[in-house]
FIBA-877225 format. One record per residue (C-alpha): residue number from 1; residue in one letter; x, y, z. Coordinates in nm, 2 decimals, padded with zeros to 4 digits. Each point is the difference from the previous one (the first is absolute). Example, Ala and Ser with C-alpha at 12.3 -4.5 7.8 and 13.67 -1.06 7.14 Angstrom:
residues 2
SITE   lopa   zalum        u        v        w
SITE      1       a    01.23   -00.45    00.78
SITE      2       s    00.14    00.34   -00.07
//
This chain:
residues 447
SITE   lopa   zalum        u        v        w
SITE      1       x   -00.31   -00.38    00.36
SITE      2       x   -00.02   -00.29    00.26
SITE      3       x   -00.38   -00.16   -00.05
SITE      4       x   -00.05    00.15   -00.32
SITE      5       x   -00.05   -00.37   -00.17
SITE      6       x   -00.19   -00.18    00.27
SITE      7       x   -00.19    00.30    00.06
SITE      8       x   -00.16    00.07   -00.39
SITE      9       x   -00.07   -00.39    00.01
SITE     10       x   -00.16    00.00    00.34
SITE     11       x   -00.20    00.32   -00.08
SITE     12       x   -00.14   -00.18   -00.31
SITE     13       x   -00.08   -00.31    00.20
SITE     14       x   -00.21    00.24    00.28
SITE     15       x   -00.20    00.21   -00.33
SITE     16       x   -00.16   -00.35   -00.11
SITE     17       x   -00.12   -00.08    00.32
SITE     18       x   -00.03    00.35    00.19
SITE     19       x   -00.35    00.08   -00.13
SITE     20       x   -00.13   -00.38   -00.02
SITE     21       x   -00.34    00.00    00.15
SITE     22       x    00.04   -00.36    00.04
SITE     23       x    00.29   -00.21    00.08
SITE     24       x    00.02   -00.37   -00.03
SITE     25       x    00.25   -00.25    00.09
SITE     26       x    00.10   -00.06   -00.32
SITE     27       x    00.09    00.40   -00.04
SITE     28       x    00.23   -00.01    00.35
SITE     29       x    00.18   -00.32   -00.17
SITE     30       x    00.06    00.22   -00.32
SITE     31       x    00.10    00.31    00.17
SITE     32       x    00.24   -00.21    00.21
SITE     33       x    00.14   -00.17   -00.28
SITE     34       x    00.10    00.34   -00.19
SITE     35       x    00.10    00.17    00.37
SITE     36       x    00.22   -00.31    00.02
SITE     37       x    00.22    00.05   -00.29
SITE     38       x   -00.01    00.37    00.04
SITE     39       x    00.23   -00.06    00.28
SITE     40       x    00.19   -00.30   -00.11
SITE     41       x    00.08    00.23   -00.27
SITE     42       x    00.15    00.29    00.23
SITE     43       x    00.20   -00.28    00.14
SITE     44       x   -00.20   -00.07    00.31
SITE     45       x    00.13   -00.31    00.17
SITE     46       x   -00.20   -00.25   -00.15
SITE     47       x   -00.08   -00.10    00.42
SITE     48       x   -00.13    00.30    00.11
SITE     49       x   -00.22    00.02   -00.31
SITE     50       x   -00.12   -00.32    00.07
SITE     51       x   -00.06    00.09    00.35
SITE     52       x   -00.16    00.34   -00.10
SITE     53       x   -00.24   -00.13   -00.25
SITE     54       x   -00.11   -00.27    00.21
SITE     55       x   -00.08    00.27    00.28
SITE     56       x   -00.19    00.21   -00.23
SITE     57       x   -00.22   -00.27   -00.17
SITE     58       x   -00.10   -00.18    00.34
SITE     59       x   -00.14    00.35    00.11
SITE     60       x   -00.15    00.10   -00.34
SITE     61       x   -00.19   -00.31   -00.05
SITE     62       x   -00.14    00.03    00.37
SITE     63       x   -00.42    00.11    00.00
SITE     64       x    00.04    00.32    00.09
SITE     65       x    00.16    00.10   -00.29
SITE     66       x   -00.16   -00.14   -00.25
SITE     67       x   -00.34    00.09    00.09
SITE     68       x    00.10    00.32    00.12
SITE     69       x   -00.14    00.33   -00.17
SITE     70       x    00.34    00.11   -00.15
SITE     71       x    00.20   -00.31   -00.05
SITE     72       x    00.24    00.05   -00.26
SITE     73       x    00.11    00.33    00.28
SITE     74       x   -00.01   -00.26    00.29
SITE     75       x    00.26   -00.23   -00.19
SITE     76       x    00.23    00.32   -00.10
SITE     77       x   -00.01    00.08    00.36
SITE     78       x    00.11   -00.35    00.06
SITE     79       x    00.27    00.02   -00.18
SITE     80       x    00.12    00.32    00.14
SITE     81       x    00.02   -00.18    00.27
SITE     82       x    00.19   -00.25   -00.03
SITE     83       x    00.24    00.20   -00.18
SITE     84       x    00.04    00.22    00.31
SITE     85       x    00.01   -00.34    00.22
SITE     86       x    00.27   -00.14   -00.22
SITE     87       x    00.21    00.34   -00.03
SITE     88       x   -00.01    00.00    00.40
SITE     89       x   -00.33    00.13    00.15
SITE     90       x    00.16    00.36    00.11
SITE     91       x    00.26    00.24    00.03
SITE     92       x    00.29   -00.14    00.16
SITE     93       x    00.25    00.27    00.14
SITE     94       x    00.35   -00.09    00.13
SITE     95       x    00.07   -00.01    00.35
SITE     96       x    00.24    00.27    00.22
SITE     97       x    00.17   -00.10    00.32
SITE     98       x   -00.12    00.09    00.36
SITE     99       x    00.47    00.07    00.08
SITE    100       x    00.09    00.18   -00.34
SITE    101       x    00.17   -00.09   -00.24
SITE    102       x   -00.27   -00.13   -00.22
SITE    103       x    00.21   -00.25   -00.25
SITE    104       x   -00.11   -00.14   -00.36
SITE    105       x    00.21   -00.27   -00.19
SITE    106       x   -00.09   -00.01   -00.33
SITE    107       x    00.07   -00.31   -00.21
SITE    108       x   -00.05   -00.11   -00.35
SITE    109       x    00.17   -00.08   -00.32
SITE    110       x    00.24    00.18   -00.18
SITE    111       x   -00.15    00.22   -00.23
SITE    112       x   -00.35    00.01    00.18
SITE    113       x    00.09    00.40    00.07
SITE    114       x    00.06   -00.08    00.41
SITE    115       x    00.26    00.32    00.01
SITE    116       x   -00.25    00.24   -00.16
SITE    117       x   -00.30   -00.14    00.16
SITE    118       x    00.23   -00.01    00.38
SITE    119       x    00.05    00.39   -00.09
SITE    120       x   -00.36    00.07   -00.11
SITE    121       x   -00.09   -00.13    00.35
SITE    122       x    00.20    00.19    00.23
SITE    123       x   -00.12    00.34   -00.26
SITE    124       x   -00.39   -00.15    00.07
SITE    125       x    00.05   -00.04    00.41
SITE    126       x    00.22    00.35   -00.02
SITE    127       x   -00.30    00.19   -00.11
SITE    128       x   -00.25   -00.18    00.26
SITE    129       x    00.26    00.13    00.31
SITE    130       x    00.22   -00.25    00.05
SITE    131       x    00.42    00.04   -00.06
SITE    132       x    00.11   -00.32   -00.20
SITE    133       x    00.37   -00.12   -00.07
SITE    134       x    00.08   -00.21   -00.26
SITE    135       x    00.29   -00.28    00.07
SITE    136       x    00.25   -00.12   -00.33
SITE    137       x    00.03   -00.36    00.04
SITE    138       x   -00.06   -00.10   -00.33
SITE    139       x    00.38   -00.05   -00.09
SITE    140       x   -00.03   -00.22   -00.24
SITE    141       x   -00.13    00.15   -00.29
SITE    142       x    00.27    00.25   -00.15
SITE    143       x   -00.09    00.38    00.08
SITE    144       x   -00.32   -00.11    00.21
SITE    145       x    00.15    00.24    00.28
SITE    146       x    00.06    00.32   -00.20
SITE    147       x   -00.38   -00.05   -00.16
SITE    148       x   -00.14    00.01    00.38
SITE    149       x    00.24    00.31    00.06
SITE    150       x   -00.10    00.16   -00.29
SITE    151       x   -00.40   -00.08    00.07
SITE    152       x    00.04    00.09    00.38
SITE    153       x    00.21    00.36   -00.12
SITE    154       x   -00.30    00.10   -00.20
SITE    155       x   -00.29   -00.15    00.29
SITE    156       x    00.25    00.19    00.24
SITE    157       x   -00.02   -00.26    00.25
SITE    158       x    00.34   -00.18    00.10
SITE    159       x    00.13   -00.33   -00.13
SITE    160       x    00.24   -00.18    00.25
SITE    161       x    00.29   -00.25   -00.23
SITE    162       x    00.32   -00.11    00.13
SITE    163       x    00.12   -00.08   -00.37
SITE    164       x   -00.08   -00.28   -00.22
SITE    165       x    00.32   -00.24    00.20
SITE    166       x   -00.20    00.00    00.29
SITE    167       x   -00.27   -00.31    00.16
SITE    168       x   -00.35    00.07   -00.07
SITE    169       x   -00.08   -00.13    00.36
SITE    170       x    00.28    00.29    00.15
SITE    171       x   -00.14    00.30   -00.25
SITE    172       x   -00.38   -00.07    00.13
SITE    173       x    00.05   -00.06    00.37
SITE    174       x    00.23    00.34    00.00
SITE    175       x   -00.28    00.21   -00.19
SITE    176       x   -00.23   -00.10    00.27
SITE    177       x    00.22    00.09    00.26
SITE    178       x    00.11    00.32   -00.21
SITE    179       x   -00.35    00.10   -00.03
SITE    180       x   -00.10   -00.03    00.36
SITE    181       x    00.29    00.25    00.09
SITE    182       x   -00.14    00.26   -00.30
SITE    183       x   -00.35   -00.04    00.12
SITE    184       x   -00.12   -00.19   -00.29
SITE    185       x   -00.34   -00.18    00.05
SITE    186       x    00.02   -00.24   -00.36
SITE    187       x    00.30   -00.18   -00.14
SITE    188       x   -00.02   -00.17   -00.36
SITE    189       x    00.18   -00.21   -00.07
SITE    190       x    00.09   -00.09   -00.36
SITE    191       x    00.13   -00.37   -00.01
SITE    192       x    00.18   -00.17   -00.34
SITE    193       x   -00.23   -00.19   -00.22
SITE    194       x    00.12   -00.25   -00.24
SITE    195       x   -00.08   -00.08   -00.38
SITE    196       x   -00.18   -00.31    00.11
SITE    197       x   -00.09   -00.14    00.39
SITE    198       x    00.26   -00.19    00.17
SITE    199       x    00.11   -00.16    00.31
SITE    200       x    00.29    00.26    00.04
SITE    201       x   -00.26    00.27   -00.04
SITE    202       x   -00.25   -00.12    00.24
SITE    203       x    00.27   -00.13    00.30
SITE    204       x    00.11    00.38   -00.01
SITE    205       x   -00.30    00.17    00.01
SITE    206       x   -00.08   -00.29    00.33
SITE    207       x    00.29    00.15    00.18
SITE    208       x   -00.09    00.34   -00.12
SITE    209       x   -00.34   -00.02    00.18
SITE    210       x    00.11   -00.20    00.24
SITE    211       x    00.26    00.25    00.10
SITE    212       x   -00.24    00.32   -00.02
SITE    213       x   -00.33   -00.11    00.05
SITE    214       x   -00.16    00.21   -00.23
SITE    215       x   -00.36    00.16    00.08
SITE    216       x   -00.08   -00.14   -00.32
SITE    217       x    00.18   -00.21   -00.33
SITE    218       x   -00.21    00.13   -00.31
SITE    219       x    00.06   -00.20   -00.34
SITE    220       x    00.04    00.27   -00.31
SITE    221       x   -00.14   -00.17   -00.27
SITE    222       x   -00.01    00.06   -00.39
SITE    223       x   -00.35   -00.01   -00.13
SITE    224       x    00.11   -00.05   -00.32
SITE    225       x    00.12   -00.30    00.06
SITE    226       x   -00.33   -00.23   -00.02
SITE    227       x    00.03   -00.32    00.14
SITE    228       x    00.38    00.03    00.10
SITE    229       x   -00.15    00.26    00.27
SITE    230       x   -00.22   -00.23    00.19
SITE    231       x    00.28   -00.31   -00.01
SITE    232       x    00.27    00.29    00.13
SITE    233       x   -00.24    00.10    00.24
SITE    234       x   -00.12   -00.33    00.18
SITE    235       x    00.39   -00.11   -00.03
SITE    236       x    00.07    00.31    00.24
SITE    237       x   -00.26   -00.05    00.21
SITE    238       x    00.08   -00.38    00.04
SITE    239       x    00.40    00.11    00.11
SITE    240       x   -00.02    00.33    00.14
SITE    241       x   -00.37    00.08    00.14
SITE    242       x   -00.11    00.34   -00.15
SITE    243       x   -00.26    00.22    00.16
SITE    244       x   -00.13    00.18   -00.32
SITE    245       x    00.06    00.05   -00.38
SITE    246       x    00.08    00.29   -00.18
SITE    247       x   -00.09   -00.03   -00.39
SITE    248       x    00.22    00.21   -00.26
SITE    249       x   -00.07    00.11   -00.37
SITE    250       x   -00.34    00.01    00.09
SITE    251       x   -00.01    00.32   -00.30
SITE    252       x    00.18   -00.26   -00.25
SITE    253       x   -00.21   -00.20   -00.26
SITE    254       x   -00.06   -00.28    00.17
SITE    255       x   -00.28   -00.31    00.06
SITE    256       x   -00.03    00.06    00.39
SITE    257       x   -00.05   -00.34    00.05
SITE    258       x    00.29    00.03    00.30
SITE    259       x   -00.20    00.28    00.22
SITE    260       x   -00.34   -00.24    00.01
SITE    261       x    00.30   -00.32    00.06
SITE    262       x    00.22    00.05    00.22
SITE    263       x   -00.20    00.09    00.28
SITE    264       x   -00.24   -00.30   -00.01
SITE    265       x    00.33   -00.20   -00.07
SITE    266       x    00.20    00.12    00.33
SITE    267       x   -00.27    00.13    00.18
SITE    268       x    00.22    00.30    00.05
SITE    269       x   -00.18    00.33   -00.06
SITE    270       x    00.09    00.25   -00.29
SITE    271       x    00.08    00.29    00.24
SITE    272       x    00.14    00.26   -00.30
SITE    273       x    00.05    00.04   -00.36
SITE    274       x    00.26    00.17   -00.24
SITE    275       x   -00.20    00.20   -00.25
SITE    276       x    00.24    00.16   -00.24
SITE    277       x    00.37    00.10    00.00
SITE    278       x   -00.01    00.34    00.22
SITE    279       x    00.06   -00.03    00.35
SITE    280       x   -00.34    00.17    00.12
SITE    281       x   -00.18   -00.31   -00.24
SITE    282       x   -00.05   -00.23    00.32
SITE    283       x   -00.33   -00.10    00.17
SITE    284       x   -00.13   -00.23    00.26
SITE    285       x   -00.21   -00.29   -00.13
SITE    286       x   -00.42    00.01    00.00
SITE    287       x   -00.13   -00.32   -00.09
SITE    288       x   -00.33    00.11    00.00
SITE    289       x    00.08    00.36   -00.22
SITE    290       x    00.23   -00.26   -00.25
SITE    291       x   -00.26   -00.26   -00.05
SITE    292       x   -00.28    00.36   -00.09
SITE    293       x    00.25    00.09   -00.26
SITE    294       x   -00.01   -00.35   -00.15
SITE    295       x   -00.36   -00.04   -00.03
SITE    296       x    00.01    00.36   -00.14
SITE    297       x   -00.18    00.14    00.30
SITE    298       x    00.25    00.26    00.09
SITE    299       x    00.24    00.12    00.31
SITE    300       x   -00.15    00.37    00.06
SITE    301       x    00.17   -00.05    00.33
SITE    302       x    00.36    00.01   -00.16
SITE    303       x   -00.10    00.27   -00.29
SITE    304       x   -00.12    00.23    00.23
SITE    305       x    00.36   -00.07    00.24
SITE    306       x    00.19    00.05   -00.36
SITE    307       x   -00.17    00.30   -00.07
SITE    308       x    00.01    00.13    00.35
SITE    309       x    00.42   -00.02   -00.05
SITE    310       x    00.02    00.07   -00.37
SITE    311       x   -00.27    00.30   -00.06
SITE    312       x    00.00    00.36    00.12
SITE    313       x   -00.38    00.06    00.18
SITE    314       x   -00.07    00.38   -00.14
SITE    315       x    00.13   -00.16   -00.39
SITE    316       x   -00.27   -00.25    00.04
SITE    317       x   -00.28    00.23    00.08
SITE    318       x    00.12    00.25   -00.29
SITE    319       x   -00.01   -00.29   -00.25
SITE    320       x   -00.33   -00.16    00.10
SITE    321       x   -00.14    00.35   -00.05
SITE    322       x    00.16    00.01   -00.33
SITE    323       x   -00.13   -00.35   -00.09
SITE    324       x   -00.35    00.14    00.09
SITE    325       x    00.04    00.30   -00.22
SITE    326       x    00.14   -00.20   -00.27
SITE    327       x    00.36    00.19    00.00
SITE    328       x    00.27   -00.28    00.00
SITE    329       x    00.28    00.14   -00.17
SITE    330       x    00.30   -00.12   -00.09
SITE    331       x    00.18    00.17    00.27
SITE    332       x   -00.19   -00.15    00.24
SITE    333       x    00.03   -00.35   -00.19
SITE    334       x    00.39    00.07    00.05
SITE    335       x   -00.06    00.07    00.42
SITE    336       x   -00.20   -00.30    00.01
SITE    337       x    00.28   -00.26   -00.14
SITE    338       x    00.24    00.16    00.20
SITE    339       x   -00.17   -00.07    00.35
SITE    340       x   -00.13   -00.36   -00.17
SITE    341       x    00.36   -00.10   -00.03
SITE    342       x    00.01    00.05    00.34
SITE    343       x   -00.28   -00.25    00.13
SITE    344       x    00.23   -00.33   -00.20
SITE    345       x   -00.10   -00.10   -00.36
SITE    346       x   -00.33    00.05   -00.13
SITE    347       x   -00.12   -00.32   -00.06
SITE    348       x    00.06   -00.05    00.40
SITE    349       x   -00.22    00.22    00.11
SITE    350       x   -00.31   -00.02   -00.31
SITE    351       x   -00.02   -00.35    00.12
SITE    352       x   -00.10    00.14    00.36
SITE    353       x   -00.28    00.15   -00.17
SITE    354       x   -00.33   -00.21    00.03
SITE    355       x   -00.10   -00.15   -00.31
SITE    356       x    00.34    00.11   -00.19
SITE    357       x    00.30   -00.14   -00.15
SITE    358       x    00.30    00.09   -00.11
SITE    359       x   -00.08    00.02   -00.37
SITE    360       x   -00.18    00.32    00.05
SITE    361       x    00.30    00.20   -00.04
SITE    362       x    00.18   -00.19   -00.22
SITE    363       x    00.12    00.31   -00.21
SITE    364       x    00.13    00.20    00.32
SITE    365       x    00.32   -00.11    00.17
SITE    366       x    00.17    00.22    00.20
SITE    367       x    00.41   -00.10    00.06
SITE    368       x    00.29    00.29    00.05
SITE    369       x    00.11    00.00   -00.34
SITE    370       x   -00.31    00.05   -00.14
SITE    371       x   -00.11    00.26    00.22
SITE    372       x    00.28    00.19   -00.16
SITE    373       x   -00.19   -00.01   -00.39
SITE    374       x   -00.27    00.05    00.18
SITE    375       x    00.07    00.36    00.17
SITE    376       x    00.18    00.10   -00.29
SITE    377       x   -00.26   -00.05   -00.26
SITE    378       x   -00.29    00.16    00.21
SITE    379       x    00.29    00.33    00.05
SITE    380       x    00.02   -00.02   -00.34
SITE    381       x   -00.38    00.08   -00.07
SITE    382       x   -00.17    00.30    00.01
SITE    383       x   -00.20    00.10    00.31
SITE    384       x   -00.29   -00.08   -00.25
SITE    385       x    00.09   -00.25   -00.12
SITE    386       x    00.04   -00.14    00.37
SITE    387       x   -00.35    00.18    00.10
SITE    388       x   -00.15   -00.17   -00.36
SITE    389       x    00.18   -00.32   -00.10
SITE    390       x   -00.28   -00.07   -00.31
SITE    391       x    00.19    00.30   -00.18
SITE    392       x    00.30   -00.16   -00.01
SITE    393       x    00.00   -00.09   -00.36
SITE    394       x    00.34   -00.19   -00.23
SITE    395       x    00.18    00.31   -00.07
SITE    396       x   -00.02    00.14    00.39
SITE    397       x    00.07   -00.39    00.07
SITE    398       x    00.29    00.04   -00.20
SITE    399       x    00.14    00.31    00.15
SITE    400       x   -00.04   -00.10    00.32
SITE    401       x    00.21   -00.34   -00.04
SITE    402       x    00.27    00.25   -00.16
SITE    403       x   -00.06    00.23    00.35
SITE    404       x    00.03   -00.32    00.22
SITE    405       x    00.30   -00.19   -00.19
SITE    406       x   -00.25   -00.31   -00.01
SITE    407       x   -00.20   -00.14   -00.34
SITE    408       x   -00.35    00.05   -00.08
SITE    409       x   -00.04   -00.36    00.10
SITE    410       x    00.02    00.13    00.38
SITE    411       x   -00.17    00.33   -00.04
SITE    412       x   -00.26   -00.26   -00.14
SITE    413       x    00.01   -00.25    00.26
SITE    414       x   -00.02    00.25    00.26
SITE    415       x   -00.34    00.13   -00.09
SITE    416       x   -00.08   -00.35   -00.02
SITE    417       x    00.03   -00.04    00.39
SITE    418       x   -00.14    00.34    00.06
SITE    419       x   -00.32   -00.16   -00.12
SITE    420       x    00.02   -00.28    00.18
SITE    421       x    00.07    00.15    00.35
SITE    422       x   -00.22    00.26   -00.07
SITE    423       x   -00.32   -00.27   -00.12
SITE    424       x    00.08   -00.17    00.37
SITE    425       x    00.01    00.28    00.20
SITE    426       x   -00.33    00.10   -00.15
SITE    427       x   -00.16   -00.34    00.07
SITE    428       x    00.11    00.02    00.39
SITE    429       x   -00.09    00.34    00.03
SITE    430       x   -00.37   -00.08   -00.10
SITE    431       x   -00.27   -00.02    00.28
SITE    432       x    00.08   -00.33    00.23
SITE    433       x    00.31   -00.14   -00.13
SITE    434       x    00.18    00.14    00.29
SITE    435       x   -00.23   -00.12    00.24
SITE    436       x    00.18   -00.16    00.33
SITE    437       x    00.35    00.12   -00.20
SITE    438       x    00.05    00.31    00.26
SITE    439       x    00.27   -00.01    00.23
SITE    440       x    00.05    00.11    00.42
SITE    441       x   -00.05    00.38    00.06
SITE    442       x   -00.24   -00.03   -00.32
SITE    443       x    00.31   -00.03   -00.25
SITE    444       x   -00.14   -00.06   -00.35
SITE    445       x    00.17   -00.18   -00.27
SITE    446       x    00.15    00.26   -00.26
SITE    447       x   -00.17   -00.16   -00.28
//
């Protein structure tokens, strides 16, 4: 998960000092000093921390702080801060046209997933009432066309190609007028990207915007890449003039030094990010929600909109009686991955969770292929057995791997993670620890 590095090391910086009833000078310095290479390590560019750090000591060190009642909290909050401050203050949403069509170039490098994330746009602004079209003029890269087809087929929301012989400039300016005469009110367009930046590359994406004036040009970007990301991203910024930046792989297991980078470096804002490889896994960017989740202070706002999509209301009132009454069973264990799966992976969302991380669940994951063991071996139980998992002894172990076509190893492994979930559920269904977690029309979370 994105953070997960820079956020243990931060989160162990902030314990040292959170409770100090005293903070000197000297103690900022040190703190600094390890917050420093917490994110040089994640790949930060080695400006912005220098910037960053220099922001945060000038204000720690100041009076109030230091002879405040609660320092060590005032210089956390500090740092919060400027973490928001140097992620982009706010939430910054992309703009829409006063004379439809709305239209968004996106640009980046090959491999950087601009065709996925182009679709994943159009699916996001589909949902929120508008009626995107997505232009092929990526005709470089072979079968680029067919992928958007095949992406737009399942989205059901047209593509517009005139085959990969065509001009990029001729495919984009007909979508637009093809989608005023269909009454479409967003065109994306998906331009080529190249392996590496080059003139070539940049000259035709000049005429590309010069010949559609796009609403908007946002850069896709790879967060995996590190440093590469920043340098692709002022190099675009420099030649073309992008409006925002949409971060991909944000799910993948990366450093993150590119989302707190590349909008200090541009001074573009980070208007969405790519979250994992299904098409619904797309979110608009919260600085302030992102930089919570670092410090290991939480986003209840975006649990409680997962849960609000993922999680069936009467369910979660059943089980939180259950949880009361002590009567998780494994049937209800198997309900409960099934409508997880649906909020993204787990250590996404337990990372939302104030004062959590993603090592909580270590032992449950919850992909297709698993789910699969995982049905099978509980219909291979007993309904005691699934009522009373403590009876499950070897030989009934071994008979229901035989049942299930899957080893004792599994059968094993299983119980292991019906432990877990069912130790963490019991923590936040205890008095308090869903204080503040409970949704709009009194939704609460199914935990």
């Amino acid at each position: 998960m994105v953070f997960e590095g820079l956020s243990e090391k931060l989160q162990n910086v902030i314990k040292k000092i959170k409770g100090a009833g005293r903070v000197t000078e000297k103690d900022v310095k040190s703190m600094m000093r390890e917050v420093k290479l917490a994110l040089l390590e994640a790949d930060v560019n080695f400006k912005v921390v220098k910037s960053f750090i220099d922001k945060v000591s000038e204000r720690a060190v100041g009076q109030d702080v230091l002879e405040s009642l609660t320092p060590g909290q005032q210089v956390i909050k500090i740092v919060h801060e400027e973490l928001i401050s140097l992620m982009g203050s706010k939430t910054e949403n992309i703009s829409f046209s006063s004379a439809p069509p709305s239209v968004y170039m996106m640009a980046g490098l090959q491999g950087s997933g601009k065709t996925t994330t182009a679709a994943k746009l159009a699916n996001y602004l589909k949902k929120r009432g508008k009626k995107p079209m997505l232009a092929a003029c990526d005709l470089y890269r072979p079968a680029a066309v067919k992928q958007l087809q095949v992406l737009g087929k399942q989205l059901e929301i047209p593509v517009f190609e005139m085959g990969t012989g065509a001009n990029p400039v001729d495919v984009a300016k007909k979508a637009v007028e093809n989608a005023k005469k269909l009454d479409r009110d967003v065109v994306i367009i998906d331009t080529a990207g190249r392996l590496h930046i080059d003139e070539e590359l940049m000259q035709e994406l000049v005429t590309l915007k010069n010949s559609v004036k796009p609403n908007e040009i946002l850069l896709v970007v790879d967060s995996m890449t590190g440093q590469d990301a920043v340098n692709v991203a002022s190099k675009f910024n420099e030649s073309l003039g992008i409006d925002g930046i949409i971060l991909t792989k944000l799910d993948g297991d990366t450093r993150g030094g590119a989302a707190l980078s590349t909008k200090a470096v541009t001074g573009k804002p980070i208007k969405f990010t790519g979250t994992g490889e299904k098409l619904d896994d797309f979110e608009p960017f919260h600085p302030d929600r992102m930089a919570s989740r670092i410090l290991g202070m939480g986003d209840v706002l975006s649990l409680i909109e997962k849960a609000q999509t993922a999680f069936d209301e009467k369910k979660a009132l059943e089980l939180e009686k259950k949880l009361r009454t002590q009567q998780f069973t494994l049937d209800d264990f198997l309900d409960q991955l099934q409508q997880l799966k649906n909020m993204g992976p787990i250590n996404q969302f337990i990372g939302m969770m104030p004062g959590m991380n993603a090592k909580m669940l270590k032992d449950v994951s919850v992909d297709d292929k698993q789910m699969v063991y995982l049905e099978a071996i509980i219909k291979s139980m007993t309904k005691k057995e699934r009522l009373n998992p403590s009876i499950i002894n070897a030989s009934r172990r071994r008979r229901i791997a035989d049942g299930s076509g899957t080893s004792i190893q599994q059968v094993n492994s299983l119980l292991k993670q019906f432990e877990s979930m069912k130790k963490m559920m019991k923590m936040l269904s205890s008095p308090g620890k869903l204080k503040g977690m409970r949704g709009p029309g009194g939704f609460k979370l199914p935990f």
